[in-house]
C-alpha positions in Angstrom: 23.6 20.9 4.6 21.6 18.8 2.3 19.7 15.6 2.2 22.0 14.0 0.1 24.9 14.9 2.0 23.2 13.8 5.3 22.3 10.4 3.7 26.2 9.7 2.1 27.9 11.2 5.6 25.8 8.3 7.7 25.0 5.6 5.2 26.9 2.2 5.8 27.8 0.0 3.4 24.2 -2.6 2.2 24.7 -5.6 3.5 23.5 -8.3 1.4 22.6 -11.5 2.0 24.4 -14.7 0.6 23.3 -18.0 -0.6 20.8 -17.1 -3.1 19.3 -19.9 -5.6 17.7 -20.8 -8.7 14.1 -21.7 -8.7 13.0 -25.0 -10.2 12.4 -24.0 -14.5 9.5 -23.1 -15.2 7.1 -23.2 -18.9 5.6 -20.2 -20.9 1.7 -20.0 -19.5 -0.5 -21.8 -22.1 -3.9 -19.5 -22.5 -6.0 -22.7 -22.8 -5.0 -23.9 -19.7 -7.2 -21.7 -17.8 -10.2 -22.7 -17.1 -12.9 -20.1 -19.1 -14.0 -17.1 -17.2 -10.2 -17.5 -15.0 -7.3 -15.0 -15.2 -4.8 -16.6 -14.0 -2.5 -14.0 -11.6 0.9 -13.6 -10.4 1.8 -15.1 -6.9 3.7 -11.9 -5.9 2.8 -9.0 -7.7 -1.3 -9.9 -8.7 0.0 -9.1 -12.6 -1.4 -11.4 -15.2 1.1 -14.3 -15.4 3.2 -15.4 -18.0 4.9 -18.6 -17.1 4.2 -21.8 -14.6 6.2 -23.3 -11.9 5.5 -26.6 -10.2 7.1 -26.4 -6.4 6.5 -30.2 -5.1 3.8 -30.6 -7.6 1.9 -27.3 -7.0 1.7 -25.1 -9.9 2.6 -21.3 -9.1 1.8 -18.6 -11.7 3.9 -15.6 -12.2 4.6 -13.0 -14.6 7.6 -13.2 -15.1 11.0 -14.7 -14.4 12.5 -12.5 -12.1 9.4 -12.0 -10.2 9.5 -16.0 -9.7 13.4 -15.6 -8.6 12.5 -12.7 -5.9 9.5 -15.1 -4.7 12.0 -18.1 -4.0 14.7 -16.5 -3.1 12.5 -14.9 -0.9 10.4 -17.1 0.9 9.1 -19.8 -1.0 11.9 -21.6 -1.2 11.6 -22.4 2.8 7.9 -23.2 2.6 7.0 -24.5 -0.7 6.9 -28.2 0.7 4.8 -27.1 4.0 2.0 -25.5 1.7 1.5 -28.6 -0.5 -1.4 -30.1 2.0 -2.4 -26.1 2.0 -2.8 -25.7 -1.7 -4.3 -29.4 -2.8 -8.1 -29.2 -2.4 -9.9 -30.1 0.8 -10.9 -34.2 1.3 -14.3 -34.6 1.3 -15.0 -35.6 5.2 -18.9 -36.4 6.2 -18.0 -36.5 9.9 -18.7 -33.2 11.4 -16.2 -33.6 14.1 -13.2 -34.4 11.4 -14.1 -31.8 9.5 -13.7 -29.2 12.5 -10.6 -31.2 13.3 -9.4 -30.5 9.9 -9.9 -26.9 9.7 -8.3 -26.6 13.3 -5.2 -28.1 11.6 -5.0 -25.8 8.7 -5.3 -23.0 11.2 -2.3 -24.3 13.4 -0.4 -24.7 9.8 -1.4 -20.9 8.8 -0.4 -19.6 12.1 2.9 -21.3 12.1 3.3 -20.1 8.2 3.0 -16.6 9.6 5.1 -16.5 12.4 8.0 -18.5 10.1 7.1 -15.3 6.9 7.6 -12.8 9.0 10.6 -13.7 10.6 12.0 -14.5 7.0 11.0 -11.4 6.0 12.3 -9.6 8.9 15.6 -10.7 8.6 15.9 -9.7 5.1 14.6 -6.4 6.3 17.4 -5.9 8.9 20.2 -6.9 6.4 19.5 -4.5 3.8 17.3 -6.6 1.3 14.4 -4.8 0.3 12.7 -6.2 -2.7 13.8 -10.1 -0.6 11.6 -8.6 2.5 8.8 -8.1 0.4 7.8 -12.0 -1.0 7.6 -13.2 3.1 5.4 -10.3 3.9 2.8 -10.4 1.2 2.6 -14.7 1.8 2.4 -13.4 5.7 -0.3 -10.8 4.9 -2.4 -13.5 2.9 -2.5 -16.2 5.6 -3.6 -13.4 8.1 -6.2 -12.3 6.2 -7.3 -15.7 6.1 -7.1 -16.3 9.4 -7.8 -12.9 10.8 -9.9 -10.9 8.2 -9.7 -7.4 7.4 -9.0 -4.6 9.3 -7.6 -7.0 12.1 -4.9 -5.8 14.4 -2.9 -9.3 13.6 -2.4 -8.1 9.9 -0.4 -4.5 11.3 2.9 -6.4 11.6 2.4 -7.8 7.8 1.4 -4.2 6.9 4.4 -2.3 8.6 6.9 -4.7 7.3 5.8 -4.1 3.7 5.5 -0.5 4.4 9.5 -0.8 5.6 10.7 -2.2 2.6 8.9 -0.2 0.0 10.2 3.2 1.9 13.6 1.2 2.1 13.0 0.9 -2.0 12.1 4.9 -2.1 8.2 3.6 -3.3 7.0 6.5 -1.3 3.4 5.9 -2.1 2.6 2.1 -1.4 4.4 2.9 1.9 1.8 5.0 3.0 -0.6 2.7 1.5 0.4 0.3 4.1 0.5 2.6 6.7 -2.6 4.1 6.0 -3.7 0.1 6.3 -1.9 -0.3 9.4 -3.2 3.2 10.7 -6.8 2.1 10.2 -6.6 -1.3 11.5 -4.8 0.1 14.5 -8.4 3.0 14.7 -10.2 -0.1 14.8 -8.7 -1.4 17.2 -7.8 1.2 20.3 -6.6 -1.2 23.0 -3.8 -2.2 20.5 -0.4 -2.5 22.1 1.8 0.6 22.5 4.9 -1.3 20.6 2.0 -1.3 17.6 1.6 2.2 17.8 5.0 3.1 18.1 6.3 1.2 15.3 3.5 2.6 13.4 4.3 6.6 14.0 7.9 5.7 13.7 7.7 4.4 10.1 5.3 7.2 9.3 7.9 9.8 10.7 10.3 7.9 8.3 8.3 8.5 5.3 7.3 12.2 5.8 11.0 12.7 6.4 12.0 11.4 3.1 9.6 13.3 1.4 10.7 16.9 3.0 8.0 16.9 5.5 10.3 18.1 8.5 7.4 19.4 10.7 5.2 16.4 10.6 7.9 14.2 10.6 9.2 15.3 14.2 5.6 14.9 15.4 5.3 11.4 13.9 8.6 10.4 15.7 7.5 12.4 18.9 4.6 10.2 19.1 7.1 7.3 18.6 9.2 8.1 21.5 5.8 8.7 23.7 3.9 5.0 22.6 7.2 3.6 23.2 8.2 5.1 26.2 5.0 3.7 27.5 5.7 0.7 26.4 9.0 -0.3 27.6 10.2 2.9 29.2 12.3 6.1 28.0 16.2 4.8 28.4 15.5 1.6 26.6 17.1 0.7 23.7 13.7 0.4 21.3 13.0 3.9 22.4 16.3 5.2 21.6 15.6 4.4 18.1 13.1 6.9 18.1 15.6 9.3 19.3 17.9 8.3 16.8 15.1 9.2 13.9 14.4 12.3 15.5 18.4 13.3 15.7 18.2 12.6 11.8 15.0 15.0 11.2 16.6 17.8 12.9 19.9 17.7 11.5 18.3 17.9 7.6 16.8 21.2 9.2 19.9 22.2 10.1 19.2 22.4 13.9 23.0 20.9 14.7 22.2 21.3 18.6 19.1 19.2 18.8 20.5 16.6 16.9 24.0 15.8 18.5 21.7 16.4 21.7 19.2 13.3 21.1 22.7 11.1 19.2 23.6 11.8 23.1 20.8 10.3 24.3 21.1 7.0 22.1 24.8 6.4 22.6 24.0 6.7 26.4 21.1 4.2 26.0 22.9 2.0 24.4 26.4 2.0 26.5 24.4 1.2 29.8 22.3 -1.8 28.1 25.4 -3.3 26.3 27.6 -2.9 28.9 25.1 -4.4 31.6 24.9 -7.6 28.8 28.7 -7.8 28.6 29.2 -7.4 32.9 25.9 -8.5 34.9 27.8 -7.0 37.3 26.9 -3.8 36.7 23.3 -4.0 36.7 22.0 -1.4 39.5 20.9 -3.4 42.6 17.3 -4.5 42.5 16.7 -4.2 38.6 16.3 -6.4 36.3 18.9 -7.7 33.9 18.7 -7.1 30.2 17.7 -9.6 27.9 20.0 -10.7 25.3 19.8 -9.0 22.4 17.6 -10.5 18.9 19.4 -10.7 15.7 17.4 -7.9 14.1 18.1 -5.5 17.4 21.7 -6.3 17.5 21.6 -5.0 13.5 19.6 -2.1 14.1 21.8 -1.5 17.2 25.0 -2.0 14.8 23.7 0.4 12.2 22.4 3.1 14.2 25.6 3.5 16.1 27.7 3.4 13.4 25.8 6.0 11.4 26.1 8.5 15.1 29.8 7.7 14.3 29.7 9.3 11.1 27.5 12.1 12.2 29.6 12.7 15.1 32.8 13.1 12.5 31.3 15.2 10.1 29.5 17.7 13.0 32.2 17.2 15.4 35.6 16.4 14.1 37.2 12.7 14.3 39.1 13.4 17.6 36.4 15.1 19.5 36.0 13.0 22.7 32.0 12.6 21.4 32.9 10.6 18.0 35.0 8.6 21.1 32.6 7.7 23.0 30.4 6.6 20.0 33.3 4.4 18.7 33.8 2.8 22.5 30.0 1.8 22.1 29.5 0.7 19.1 32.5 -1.5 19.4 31.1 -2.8 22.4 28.1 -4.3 20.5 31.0 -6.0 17.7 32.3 -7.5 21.2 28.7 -8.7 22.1 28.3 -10.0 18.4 31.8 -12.1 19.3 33.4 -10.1 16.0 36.2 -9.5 17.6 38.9 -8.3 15.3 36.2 -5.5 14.2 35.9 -4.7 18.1 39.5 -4.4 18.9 40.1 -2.2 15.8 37.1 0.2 16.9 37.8 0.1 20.7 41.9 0.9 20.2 40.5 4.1 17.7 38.7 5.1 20.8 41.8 4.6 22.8 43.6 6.8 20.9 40.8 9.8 21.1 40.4 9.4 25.1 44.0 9.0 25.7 44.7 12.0 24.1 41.5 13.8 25.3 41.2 12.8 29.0 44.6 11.4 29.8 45.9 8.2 30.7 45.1 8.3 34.2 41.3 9.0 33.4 39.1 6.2 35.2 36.8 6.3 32.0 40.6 5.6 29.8 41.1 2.8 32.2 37.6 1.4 31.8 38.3 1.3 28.0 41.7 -0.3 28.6 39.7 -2.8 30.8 37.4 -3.6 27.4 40.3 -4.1 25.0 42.2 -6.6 27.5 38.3 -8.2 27.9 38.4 -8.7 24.2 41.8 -10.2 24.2 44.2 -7.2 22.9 46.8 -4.7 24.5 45.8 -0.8 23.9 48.3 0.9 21.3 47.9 4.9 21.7 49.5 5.5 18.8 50.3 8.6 17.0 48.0 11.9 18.7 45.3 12.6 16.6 45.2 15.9 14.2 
């Protein structure tokens, strides 16, 4: 066992996203043009900038072409025309009242700036897209430091999404600058929520077990599973992410047991909330039904279970009725998604492992046979697996 043999037996393929433009051109940064005493910085990385851009008549500085390409690719793209009024200096206004009314407005605008960079930046996030997370966070960081100040618990999101990307990018030490950001904001602030929390051990636990630091990685991820657990209870599905991190430590330490035990635990969590969004009929009597399932929780779910998948293969064998029971789930979610030919090709593998495995007359066999005629296809047993 090995880290690197861990990381290439459950890594999936990056997703990347699509559609990406050019910026507008921009000019080579004349020194004179600043005024004397200024030093002119880059929008995205702080750098001294190079060369000018004008987005709807606003000059943006950078240092340098590809940092300009990652910014509008990015984010700025999407928001350049809503901070025109933003950047252009403030009307003089003699009425106090209009002036209050002003500020109020640039508020509402900042707030909504936020919300719209961090969702951005999430989404890049989910797909795969590191460095294209990163330009929505730092514009979401700045307006909440405007709006907020420091060490505000509103800036934690902005600080754990950066920190996400940068371990996603293997820049190990401005993660746990962020985090250590996050961390004291979050000191500051002790009646924070316990989703904060949560997310915060959890991407801690991520970056000590990157960096070989098994120990305090499990108690990161512990405390993970506790905040969470708090939060929305132990069998739901943001909790079983925690599990799912924890499963990860403890196989790297070779303790094979502990972590098929909490890929267990995951698949189960995730079987019962899928299959309760696919059939409201089988939510238990008296509780309440799931809610649909966001964009970046339906990726998560996707890559999570198909990574168990792969675990469950290497550890277990392809056949075993475990890597089954995986495949049945994570299918499941492709059916939820409405991919279908991707469902029926992952539901009639399962077929074959619990037709072989439990038998044809097994009332868990005919529940999967219910699933594939559900998704519009006939099970095909096929050849007995090896």
């Amino acid at each position: 066992f090995s880290e690197q043999k861990f990381w290439r037996a459950v890594g999936i393929e990056k997703v990347r996203m699509q559609g990406l433009s050019r910026p507008p051109p921009s000019q080579r940064l004349n020194p004179l043009a600043a005024n004397k005493g200024q030093k002119l910085a880059c929008e995205l990385s702080g750098k001294p900038a190079t060369i000018v851009v004008n987005f709807y008549g606003v000059p943006y500085y950078y240092s340098d072409r590809q940092t300009l390409e990652l910014d509008w690719n990015g984010i700025k793209q999407k928001i350049a025309q809503l901070l025109v009024p933003l950047r252009q200096p403030p009307a003089v206004i003699p009425s106090v009242d209009e002036r209050e009314r002003q500020e109020a407005n640039v508020r509402k605008s900042k707030l909504a700036l936020i919300d719209l960079c961090r969702v951005e930046s999430t989404k890049f996030l989910v797909h795969g897209d590191f460095e294209l997370s990163i330009p929505g966070a730092v514009q979401a960081l700045r307006f909440s430091l405007d709006v907020y100040g420091a060490g505000k618990i509103e800036l934690v999101p902005c600080y754990l999404l950066l920190a996400e990307a940068n371990l996603g990018l293997g820049r190990h030490k401005q993660a746990e600058e962020y985090l250590s950001l996050a961390n004291w904001s979050i000191l500051k602030n002790p009646d924070c929520s316990n989703r904060t929390k949560s997310q915060l051990y959890r991407n801690f636990g991520k970056l000590y077990a990157s960096q070989g630091k098994h120990d305090e990685a499990l108690r990161q991820l512990a405390n993970d599973v506790y905040f969470s657990s708090l939060q929305v209870g132990p069998e739901h599905i943001e909790t079983a992410g925690g599990y799912y991190y924890l499963a990860t430590v403890f196989y790297l330490q070779r303790r094979l047991d502990c972590a098929l035990a909490m890929c267990d635990k995951v698949v189960d969590i995730w079987f019962k909330h899928i299959a309760q969004l696919l059939d409201p009929n089988k939510v238990p009597a008296g509780a309440e039904p799931p809610e649909d399932l966001a964009e970046s929780q339906l990726m998560d779910g996707l890559q999570t279970l198909t990574k168990i998948v792969a675990l469950r293969e290497e550890s277990m064998g392809p056949d075993h009725i475990t890597t089954g029971e995986a495949l049945y789930t994570v299918s499941l979610v492709y059916v939820y998604a409405r991919d279908r030919q991707r469902a029926l090709q992952l539901l009639n593998k399962a077929y074959v492992i619990y037709y072989y495995e439990l038998g044809a007359d097994s009332e868990r066999t005919n529940e999967l046979v219910r699933s594939i005629r559900a998704a519009g296809g006939e099970p095909q047993a096929g050849a007995a697996p090896k």
